[in-house]
N, C-alpha and C positions, 0 to 999 in steps of 0.2 A: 386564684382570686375568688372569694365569695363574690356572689352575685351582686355586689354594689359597685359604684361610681361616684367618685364626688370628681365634679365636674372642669370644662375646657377651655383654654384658653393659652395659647402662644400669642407671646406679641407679634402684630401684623407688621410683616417687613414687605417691600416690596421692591423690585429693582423697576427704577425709570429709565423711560426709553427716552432718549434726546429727540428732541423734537424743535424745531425751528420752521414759527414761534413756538414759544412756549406753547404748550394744551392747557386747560384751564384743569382747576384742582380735580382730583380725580378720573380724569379723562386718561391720563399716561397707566393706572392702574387697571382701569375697563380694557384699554387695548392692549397690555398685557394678559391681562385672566382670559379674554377672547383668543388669543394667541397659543396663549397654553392649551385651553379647553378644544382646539381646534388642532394641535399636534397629536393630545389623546384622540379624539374621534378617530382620527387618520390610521391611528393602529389598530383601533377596534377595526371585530368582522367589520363588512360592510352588510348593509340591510338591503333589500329586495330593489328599494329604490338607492338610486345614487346620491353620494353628497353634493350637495352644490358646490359647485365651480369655483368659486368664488372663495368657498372654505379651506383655501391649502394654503398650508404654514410653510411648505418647501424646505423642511426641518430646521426652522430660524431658529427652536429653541435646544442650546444648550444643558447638559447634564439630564438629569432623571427628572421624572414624575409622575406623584404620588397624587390620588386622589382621596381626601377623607369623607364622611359623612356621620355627624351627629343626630341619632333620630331620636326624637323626644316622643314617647308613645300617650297620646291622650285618648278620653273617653270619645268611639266611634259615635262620628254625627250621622241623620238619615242621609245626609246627602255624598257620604263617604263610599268609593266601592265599596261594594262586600268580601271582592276578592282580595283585596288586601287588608281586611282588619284581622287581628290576631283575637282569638277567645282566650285571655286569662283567667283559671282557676283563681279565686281566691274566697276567703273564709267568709267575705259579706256577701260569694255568691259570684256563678261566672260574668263576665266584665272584659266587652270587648273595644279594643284600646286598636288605633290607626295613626303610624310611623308618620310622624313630619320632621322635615329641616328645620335646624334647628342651627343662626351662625356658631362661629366658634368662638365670639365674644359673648355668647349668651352664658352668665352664670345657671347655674341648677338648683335648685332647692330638693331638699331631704324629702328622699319619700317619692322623689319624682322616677321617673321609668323611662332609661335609656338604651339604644343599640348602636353599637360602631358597625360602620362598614368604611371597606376599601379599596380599593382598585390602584392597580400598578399600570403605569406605560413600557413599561419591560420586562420582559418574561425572570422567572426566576425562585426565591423559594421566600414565603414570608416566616417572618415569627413577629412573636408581640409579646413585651415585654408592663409587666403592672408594677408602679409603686408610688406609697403613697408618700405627699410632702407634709410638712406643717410648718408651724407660722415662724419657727424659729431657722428653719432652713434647712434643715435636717430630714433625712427619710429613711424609709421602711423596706423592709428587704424588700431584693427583685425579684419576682415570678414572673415564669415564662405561662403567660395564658391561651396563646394560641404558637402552634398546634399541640390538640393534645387527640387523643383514640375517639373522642366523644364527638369530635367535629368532623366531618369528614371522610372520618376513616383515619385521622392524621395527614388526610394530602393537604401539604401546604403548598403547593406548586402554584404560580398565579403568572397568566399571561391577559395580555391586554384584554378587556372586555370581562375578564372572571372576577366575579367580586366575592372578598371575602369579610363574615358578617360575623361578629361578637358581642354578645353569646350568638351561636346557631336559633334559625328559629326553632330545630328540633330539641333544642335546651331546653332546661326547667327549671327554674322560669324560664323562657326567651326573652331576658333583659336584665341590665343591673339595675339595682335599686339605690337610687342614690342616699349613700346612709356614711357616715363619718367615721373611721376605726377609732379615733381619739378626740376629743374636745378641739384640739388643737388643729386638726389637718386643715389644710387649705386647699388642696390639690389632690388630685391623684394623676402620673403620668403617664402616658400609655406609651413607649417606645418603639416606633415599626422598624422594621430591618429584614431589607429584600438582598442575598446573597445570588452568586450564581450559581451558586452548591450548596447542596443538603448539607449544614451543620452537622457533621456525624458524629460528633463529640456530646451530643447531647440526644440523650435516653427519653423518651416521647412517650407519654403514657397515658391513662384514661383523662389525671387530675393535670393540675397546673403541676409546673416545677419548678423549685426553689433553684434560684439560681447563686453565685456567689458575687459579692462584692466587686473582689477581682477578675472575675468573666467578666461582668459588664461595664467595668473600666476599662479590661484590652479591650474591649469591642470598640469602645468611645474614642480612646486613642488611634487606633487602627484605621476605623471607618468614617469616624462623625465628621462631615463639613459643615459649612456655613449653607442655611434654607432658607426660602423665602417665602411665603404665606399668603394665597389672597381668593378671598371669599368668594361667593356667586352672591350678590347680595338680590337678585331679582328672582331666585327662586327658594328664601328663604321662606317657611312658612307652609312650600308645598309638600302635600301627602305624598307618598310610598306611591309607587306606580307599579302594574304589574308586572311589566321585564323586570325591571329591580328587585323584586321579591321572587322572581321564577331563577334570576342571577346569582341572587344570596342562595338559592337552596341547592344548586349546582345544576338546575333544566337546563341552562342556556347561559348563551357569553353576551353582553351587552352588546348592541352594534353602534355604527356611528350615526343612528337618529337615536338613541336612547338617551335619557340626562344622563350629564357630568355630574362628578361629586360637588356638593358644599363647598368643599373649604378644598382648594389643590396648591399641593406644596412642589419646587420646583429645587433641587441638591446639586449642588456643586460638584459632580464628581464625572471620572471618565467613564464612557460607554464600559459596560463588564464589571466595572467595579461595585463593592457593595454599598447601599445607599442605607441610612439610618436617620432617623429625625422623632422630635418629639412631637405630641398631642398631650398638648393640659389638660384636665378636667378639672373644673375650679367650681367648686363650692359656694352658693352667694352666702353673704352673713346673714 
């Protein structure tokens, strides 16, 4: 994958929990996302201090989960750490840019400067899958862009608390740029799929790897369930924190006082099984 992104968005599904009375709009959604984000915690390390009491899910939630995070890089304000702004190289001169949340209904505009990151609630091996859509319906080969030799080392290993971040900050750039392969695109999809085994059919190298058609149909067929989607809308807006960026670089596992991801998707599938789901990035007009 060249260094672009045209940008994200799945439609937000969400399962409601019965409630009698009814909860008022939105309320059935919060105490799910709480629910969820509070199963993750539980897996992460634990931190110096203990969780509070009060935060056990008592494993209410069924299937897997996946945590995303879209970070939109803008120009570092004085009141930004210093430990997390990134210094970009660029032609009008260095230019340092500081990671925020960014939801997953936020279109992107061209030219703008983005990074994925991710975090698994069970252990296992990730890959990540790029391609791009357009207006007609139609899309553009698959490439496999994580893992490749350049990130890493190639470990794509991921257990709860490790997050993994694309591009790497040690990448060059450390970010896509969000730029359009054809007039047409609307989209580009990012496919995540966490197995409980090293894909060993697939040859892992410095670059991305083209993948085929029908690899990532049997994958679809085999693996893909029904997911459900639902955002952190109270900490959209916030900056990179430093665990997070010591997390992304492999220092350290996230614990459970660290943030949750953005956006956490929850997959229908049994414990062991492989889980697979899509991230949009959607392009605004």
């Amino acid at each position: 994958m060249t260094n672009k992104v045209s940008v994200l968005l799945l439609a937000l599904t969400t399962a409601a929990m019965a409630q009698s009375p009814a909860p008022a709009p939105g309320e059935s959604q919060l105490r799910t996302r709480q629910l969820w984000d509070t199963t993750l915690l539980e897996k992460r390390p634990a931190a110096s201090k203990a969780a509070p009491k009060a935060a056990i899910s008592h494993g209410l939630v069924k299937g897997a989960l996946v945590g995303v995070t879209v970070w939109r890089l803008r120009p570092s304000k004085s009141t930004d750490d210093t430990s997390v702004r990134s210094l970009v190289h660029e032609e009008s001169g260095d230019q340092e840019y500081t990671p925020e949340r960014i939801s997953s209904r936020t279109p992107l505009l061209e030219g703008q400067r983005v990074r994925i990151s991710a975090e698994s609630a069970q252990a296992g091996y990730m890959y990540v899958i790029d391609r791009d859509e357009y207006m007609d319906g139609s899309k553009g080969d698959p490439y496999l862009i994580f893992p490749t030799q350049r990130t890493r080392g190639g470990d794509n290993k991921v257990v709860p608390g490790k997050v993994i971040e694309i591009p790497a900050q040690t990448d060059t750039p450390p970010f896509f740029k969000v730029t359009r392969s054809r007039a047409d695109q609307v989209n580009e999809t990012l496919t995540f799929l966490i197995t409980p085994k090293p894909l060993e059919e697939l040859q892992i190298g410095r670059n991305r790897l083209k993948l085929t058609e029908a690899q990532v149909a049997a994958w679809e067929k085999q693996w893909k369930t029904k997911s459900y989607k639902l955002e952190d809308i109270a900490t959209e807006g916030k900056a990179y924190t430093a665990a997070e960026k010591a997390a992304a670089r492999g220092e350290k596992l996230l614990t459970n006082q660290d943030p949750v991801p953005q956006t956490m998707y929850r997959v229908d599938c049994k414990k062991g099984e492989p889980v697979m789901l899509d991230l949009q990035l959607r392009i605004a007009k």
